[in-house]
N, C-alpha and C positions, 0 to 999 in steps of 0.2 A: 421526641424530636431533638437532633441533635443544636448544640447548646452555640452560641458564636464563639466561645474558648474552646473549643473541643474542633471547633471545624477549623481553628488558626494553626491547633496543634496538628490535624491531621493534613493540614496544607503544607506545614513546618517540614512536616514529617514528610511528603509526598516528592515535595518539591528540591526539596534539600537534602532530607535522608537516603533518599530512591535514590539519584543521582550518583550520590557518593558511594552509593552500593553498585549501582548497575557499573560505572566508570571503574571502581574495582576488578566487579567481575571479569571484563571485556579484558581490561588490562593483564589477568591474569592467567586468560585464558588465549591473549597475544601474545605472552611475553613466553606462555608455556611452549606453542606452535615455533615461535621465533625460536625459543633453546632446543626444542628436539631437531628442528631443521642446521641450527647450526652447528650444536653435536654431532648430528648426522654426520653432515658433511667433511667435519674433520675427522671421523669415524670411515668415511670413504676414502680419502686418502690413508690415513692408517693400513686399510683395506689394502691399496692399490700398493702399497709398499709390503708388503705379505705376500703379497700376491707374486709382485717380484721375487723377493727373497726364497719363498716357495720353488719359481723356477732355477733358481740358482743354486737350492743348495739341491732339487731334482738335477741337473745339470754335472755334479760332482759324481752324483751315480751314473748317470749316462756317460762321463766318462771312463771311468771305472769297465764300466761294461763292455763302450766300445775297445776298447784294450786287450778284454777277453774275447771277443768276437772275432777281433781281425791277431789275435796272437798265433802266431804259428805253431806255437806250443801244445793249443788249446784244437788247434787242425789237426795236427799229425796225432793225438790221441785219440781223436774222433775215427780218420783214419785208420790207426793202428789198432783196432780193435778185433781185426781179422789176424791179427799177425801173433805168431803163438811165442815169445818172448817176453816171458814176466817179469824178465831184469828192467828191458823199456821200457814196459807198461809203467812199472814203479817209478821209474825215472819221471817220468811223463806227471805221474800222479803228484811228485814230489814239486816237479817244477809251476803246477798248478797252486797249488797246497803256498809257496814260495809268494805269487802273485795275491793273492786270497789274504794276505798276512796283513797286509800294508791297508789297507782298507776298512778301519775297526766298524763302519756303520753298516757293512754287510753284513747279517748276522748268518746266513747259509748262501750257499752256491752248489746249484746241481746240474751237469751236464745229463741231457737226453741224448738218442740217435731220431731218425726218423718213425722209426717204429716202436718207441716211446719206451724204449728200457732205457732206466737209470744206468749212467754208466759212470757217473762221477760224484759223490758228497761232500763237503769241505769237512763235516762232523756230523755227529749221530743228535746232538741237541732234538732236531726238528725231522720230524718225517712227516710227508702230508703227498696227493696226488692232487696234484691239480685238476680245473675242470675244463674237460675234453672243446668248454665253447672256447677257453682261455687259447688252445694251439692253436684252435682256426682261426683267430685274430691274429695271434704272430705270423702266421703263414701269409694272412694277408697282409699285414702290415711289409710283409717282405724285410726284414731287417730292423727295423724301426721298433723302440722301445714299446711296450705296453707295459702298463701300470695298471695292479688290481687293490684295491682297497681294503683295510684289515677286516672290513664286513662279509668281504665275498668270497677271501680266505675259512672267516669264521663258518661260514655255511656249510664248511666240509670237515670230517673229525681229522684231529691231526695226534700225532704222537708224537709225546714233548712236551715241553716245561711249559708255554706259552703259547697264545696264537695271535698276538696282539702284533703286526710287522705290517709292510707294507711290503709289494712282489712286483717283483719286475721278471716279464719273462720275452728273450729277443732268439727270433729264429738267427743261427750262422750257417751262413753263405762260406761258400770257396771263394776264396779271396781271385784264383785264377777263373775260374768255371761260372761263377755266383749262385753254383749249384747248391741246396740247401744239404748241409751234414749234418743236423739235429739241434737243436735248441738248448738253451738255457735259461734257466729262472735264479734270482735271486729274492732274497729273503731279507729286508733290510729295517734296520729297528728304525723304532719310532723316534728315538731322540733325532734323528734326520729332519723329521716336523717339528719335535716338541722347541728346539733350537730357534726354530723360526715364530713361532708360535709365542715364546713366553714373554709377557709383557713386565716391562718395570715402571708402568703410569701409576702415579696415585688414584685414580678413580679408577675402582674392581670392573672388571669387564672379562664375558668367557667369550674369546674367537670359534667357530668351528668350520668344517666340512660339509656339505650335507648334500644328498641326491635331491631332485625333482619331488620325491613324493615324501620329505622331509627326513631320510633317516642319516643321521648320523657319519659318517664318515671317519672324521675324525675330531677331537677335542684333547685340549693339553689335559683334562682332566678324563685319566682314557677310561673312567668309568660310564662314559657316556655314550662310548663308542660302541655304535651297533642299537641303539635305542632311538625312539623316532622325538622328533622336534614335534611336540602337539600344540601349536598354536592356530588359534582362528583362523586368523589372517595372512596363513603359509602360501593361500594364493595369489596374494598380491605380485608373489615371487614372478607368479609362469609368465607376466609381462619381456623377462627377459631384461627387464633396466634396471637401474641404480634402482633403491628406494629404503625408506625406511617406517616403521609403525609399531604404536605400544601396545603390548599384549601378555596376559598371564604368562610368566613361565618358573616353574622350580618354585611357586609359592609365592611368588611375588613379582610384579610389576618391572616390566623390560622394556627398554628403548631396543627395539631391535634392528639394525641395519644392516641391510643385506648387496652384494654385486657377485655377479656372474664370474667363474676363476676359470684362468685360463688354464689353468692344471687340468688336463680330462684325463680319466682313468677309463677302464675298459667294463663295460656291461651299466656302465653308470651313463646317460645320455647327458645329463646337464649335471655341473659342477657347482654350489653356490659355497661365496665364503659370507657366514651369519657372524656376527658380531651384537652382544646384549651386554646392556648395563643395567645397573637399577636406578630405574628412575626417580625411588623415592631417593637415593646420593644426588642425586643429578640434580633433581628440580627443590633446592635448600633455595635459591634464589625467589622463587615464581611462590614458594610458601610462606614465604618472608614476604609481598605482596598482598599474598592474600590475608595474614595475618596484617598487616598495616591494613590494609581496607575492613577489616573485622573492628579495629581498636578506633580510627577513624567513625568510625557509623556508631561506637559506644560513645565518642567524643559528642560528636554530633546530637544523641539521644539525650547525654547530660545536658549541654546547651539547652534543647530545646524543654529542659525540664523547670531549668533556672531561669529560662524568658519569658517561660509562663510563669513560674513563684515571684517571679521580680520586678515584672512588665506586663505581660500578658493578662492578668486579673485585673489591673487597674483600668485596661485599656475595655479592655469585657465591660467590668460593670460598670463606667463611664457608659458604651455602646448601649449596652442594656437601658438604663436609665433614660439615655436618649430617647429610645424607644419607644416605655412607657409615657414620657411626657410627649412626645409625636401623635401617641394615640390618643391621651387627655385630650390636644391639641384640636384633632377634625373632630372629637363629638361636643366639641364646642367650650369647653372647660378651658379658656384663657387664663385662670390663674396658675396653670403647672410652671415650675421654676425647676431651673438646675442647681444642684447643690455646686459647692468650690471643690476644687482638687487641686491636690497640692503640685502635679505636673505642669509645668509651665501653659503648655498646646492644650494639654483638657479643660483647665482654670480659662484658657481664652476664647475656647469655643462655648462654653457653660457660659459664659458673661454673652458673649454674641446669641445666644440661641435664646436666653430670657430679655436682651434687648430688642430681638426681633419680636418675642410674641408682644411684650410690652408696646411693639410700637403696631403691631396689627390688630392690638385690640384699641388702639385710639383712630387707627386708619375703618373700621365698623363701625366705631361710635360718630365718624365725623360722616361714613357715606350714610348711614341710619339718618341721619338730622338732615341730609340733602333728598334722602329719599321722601322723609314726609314734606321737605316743600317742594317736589315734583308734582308730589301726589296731589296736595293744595291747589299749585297751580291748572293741574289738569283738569281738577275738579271745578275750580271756575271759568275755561276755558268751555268745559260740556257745559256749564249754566245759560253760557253765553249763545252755545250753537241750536242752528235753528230745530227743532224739532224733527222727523223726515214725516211723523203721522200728519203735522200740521200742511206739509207741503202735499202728499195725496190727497188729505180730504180738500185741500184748495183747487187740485186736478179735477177732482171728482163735482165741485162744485160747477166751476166751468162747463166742465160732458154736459152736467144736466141744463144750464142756460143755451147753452148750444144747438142741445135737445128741442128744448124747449120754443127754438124759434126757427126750428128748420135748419141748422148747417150741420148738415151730415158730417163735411168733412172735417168742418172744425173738431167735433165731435168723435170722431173716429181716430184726429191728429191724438186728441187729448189723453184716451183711451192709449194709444199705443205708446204715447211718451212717457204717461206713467209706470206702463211696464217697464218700458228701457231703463226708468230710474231705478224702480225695485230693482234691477240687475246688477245695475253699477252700483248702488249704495250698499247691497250683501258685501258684509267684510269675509265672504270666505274666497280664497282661490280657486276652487274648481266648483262647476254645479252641474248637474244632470243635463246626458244632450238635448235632451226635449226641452229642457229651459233654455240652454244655449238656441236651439232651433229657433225656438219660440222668443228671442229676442232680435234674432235679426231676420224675423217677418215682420216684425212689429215696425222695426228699422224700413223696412223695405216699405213696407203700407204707406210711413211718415212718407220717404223718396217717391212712392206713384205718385201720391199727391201733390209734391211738391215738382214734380217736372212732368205733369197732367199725364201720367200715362202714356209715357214715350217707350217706356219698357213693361216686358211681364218677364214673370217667374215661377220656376218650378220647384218644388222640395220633395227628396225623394230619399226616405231613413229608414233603414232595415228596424223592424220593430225589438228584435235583440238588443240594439243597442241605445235604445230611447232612455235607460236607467243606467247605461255607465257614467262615470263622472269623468268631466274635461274642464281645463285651462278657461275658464270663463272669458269673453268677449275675443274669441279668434276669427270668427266668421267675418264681424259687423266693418273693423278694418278692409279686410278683402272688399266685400261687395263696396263702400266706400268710394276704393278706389278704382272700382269697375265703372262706375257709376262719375267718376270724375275726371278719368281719362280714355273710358274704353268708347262710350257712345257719342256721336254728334249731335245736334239739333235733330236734326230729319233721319236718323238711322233707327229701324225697330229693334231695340234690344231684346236681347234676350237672355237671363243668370240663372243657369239651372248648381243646383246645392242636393248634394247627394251624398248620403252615409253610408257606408260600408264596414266589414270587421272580416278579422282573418283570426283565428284562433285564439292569440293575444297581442295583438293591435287593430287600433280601429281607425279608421280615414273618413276625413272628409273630401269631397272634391266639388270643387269649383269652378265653372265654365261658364262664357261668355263668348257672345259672336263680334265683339267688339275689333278695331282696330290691331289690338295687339302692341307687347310691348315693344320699344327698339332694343335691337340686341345691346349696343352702347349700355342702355338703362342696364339690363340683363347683364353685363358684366361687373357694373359700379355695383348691384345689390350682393355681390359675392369680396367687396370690399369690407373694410373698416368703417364703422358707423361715423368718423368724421370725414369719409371720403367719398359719402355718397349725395346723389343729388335730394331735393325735395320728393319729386315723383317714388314714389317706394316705400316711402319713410314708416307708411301703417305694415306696410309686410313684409319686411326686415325688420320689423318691433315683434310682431307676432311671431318671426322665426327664432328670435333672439328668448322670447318669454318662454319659448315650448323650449328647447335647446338648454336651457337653466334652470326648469322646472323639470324636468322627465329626462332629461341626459341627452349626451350625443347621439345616440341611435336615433332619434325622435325629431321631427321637425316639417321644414315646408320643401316640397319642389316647386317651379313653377317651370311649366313650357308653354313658351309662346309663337306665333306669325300673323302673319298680317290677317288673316279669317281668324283671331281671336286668340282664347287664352286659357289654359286650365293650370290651375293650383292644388296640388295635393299636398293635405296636411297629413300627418300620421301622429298617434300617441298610444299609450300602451294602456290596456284593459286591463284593470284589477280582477275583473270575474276573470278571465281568461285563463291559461293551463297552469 
């Protein structure tokens, strides 16, 4: 059984420790949601300024390009390809070659015809054929740049030093006709991106490129380029919105935040630009937290070590000790005392708690000395009272002179009143119906007599119930008062008394062809017993004694009119379910 120091510590501990842990946790696990969100967010703008700049420095090339498209130079060799003069052609080549120069982020430039012979290379560096879906996009696009990613390049062998560029390739229109004369692609290095791309934040962070179904695109670190982004939670992305979420990446733990770029390249359907840092750099705040709430909950565990070695023991076996003498206490050992303690509050409750028994073992010794002169007195109080054997055999004497000289009724009175006494002198509260029955016949026999026979009466008791026990003298009131207000001089009465039982309750009922009560009466008996009249007085006692002895459920009705009056009493049957 756990001890009362142990259950103070483990209260100490619940109430106090738990708190300072859980309020920790929450905190650190708010303040973590709070910095990834608000990292994020200034990770999105970073984004959105990338994103720009991205368009801007693509912008440089598409001018660039458009220069070559619409140069007339770049016409009439396309042109002059039917034309058998090699001195032009070269001129032609030269003045291309001349444009080409001035543009260091190009790293090749190759004119087609329609029918997809090369007909122009800026240098031998790069040789590669494009893929055949690449022309049908410029054709469609009609004019308009398309842009292939160094992934989609890489998918085809190329001859040459490298394959790592970004291509742009735009069909040329006749400037007069808008007739298509053959296209061109350029080959343009990455420093184009890597420019835009490299960050000088003190917190390490890798931006990249990547398609819909995570691969790579591009990264300033272009060993990444062409490998797929394996995170979990790369779905999050397909919502198409801002968002961001932490997830394994390269070994370790990434804030990842991601937005849709407007840059679209060709055969790539959705663009996203990813941006990851590491979270364990990022979150030195939210561990600092959690380390305070770790050193916090150590503080807390010392306290509560030192308020038991310091406080808590004394307070214990004080408690303890109470206890023991509490228990001396109810099995009757008044001498238990409390020792002193040097605590002020304990020293004054030990003094209060042996003043008290001190003074409730003088409050037993003084009601002890009153109880034996109760007892005394009561005792000569019986001395005094009359006998009740002495008072039957005086009845019984009487019967028999009564006998003895012919008065039947006197005789029959004597007989019946001494029953009524035995009934009224039993000191118990309830007795068998048959005794109940059996006294207010008795009752009734005394009333023939004494108003010659102006009423009779019937008794009528299911023999079930002739041994349940009842509320002693409930009948004798009723008939009473049947007997006092229900019949006139010259009226033949009549009081039928009837028992009954239902499973577990049993009734009486009470009938008479008398007058009947007036309703007036009939509502005063449903009053407060100082607000009623005399009339009633026996059967409003009798509702009041059943109703206090056997509960609310239990008690009398009465209905009455002018042909008479019936009373049902009800009480509950012990034998019953």
């Amino acid at each position: 059984m756990m001890t009362f120091q142990r259950k103070i510590i483990l209260a100490f501990l619940v109430f106090v420790l738990f708190p300072i842990f859980i309020l920790g946790y929450f905190s650190y696990w708010i303040s973590r949601d709070t910095l990834q969100e608000t990292i994020s967010n200034q990770t999105v703008q970073t984004l959105n300024v990338l994103d720009r700049n991205l368009l801007e420095a693509v912008k440089e090339v598409n001018h660039f390009s458009d220069y070559m498209v619409s140069s007339g130079d770049v016409h009439t060799f396309l042109a002059s390809q039917q034309e058998k003069s090699l001195i032009e052609l070269y001129h032609k080549r030269q003045a291309i070659a001349g444009m080409m120069y001035a543009n260091a982020e190009v790293q090749q430039f190759i004119l087609y015809n329609l029918a997809g012979d090369r007909l122009y290379q800026s240098n031998d560096q790069l040789s590669w054929k494009e893929p055949e879906w690449m022309v049908q996009v410029m054709k469609q696009k009609k004019g308009a740049s398309v842009w292939l990613s160094p992934t989609a390049i890489r998918k085809h062998p190329l001859q040459g030093q490298s394959d790592l560029f970004l291509t742009q390739g735009r069909i040329i229109n006749d400037i007069n006709t808008l007739d298509p004369l053959g296209y061109m692609v350029l080959a343009v290095r990455l420093d184009l991106l890597d420019k835009v791309f490299a960050s000088e934040s003190e917190t390490p962070s890798t931006e990249m490129l990547i398609n819909k179904k995570g691969d790579i695109l591009y990264a300033l670190d272009h060993q990444w380029i062409g490998k797929r982004l394996d995170v979990g939670s790369l779905k999050k992305m397909h919502t198409g919105e801002t968002g961001f979420f932490l997830d394994q990446w390269n070994g370790e733990k990434q804030l990842i935040t991601y937005r849709p770029s407007t840059f679209q390249m060709a055969g790539e359907k959705d663009v996203w630009m990813v941006s990851m840092k590491p979270w364990d750099v990022l979150s030195n705040s939210t561990v600092y937290i959690r380390n305070i709430t770790f050193l916090l909950s150590a503080v807390a565990l010392l306290a509560a070590v030192c308020f038991n070695w310091l406080y808590l023991r004394r307070i214990s076996g004080f408690i303890q000790a109470l206890q023991r003498n509490m228990k001396l206490v109810e099995s009757g050992d008044l001498s238990a005392r409390m020792n002193e303690y040097s605590l002020k509050e304990l020293k004054n409750l030990s003094f209060r708690f042996n003043q008290m028994i001190h003074r409730i073992g003088e409050l037993i010794q003084r009601i002890r000395r009153e109880e034996e002169k109760n007892r005394e007195a009561e005792f000569k109080v019986l001395q005094q009272q009359i006998n009740p054997h002495f008072l039957y055999n005086t009845l019984e004497s009487i019967n028999a002179l009564a006998a003895s000289g012919g008065q039947r009724d006197i005789s029959k009175m004597t007989i019946n009143l001494g029953r009524l006494l035995r009934i009224s002198i039993n000191g118990s509260f309830e007795v068998p119906v048959r005794q109940e029955i059996s006294h207010v016949i008795s009752y009734l026999e005394i009333q023939k007599i004494r108003f010659e026979n102006l009423f009779t009466y019937e008794v009528e008791i299911d023999p079930s119930l002739e041994s349940e026990p009842v509320l002693k003298l409930v009948l004798q009131p009723l008939v009473e008062n049947i007997l006092t207000h229900a019949f006139g001089q010259e009226d033949n009465g009549r009081i039928s008394i009837r028992g009954t039982r239902s499973q577990t309750t049993g009734y009486f009922w009470v009938q008479d062809n008398g007058k009947g009560i007036p309703h007036t009466v009939l509502e005063k008996l449903q009053k407060k017993r100082d607000e009623r009249e005399d009339r009633g007085h026996g059967i409003r006692n009798v509702h009041e004694r059943i109703k206090l002895y056997y509960g609310e459920k239990y008690g009398m009705m009465v209905c009455s009119c002018e042909k008479g009056t019936i009373i049902r009493i009800s009480f509950p049957l012990k034998k019953g379910g």
